[in-house]
N, C-alpha and C positions, 0 to 999 in steps of 0.2 A: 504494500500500500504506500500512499505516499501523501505529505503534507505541501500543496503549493507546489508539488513537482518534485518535494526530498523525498527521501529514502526516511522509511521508518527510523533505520539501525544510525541515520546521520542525527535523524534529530533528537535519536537517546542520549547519543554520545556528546551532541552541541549541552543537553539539558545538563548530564553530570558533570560535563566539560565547567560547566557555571557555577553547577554544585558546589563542585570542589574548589575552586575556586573562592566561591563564598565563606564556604569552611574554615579560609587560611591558609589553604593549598598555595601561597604565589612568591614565595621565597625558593631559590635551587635546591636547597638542603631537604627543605618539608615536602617540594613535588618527587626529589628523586628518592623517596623513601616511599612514596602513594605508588610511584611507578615501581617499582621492584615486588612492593605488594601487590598491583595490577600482577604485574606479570606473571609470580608466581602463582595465580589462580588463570589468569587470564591467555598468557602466554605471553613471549616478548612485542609479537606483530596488534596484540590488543593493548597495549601499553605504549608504545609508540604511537599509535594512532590517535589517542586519548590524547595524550603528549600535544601530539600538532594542535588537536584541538582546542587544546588549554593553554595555547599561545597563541590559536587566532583569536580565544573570545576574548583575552586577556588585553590585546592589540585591541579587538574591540570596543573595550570598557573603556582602555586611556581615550582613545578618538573621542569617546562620547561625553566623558570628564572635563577634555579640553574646553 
């Protein structure tokens, strides 16, 4: 299925992507500890991917702050 023309699994990952983010996630030390524990459930390729995405919304939020 799809939202606006996304993919389901994009816009799970845009939403936890925010999540985490919100949580505190946006310091290097405190994401590359989220991502190791992604991975090690998830795999390295779902951890990485999470990653990108928590640096577009991250890129996101500043643009919108400015």
């Amino acid at each position: 299925m799809s939202r606006g023309g996304r993919c389901d699994e994009d816009y799970r990952r845009e939403c936890e992507a925010r999540t985490w983010l919100r949580m505190g996630y946006d310091t290097p030390a405190r994401v590359d500890d989220l991502m190791a524990r992604i991975a090690k459930h998830r795999g390295a390729a779902a951890a990485d991917e999470l990653r990108r995405e928590m640096r577009r919304q991250w890129t996101l939020q500043q643009g919108a702050v400015s």
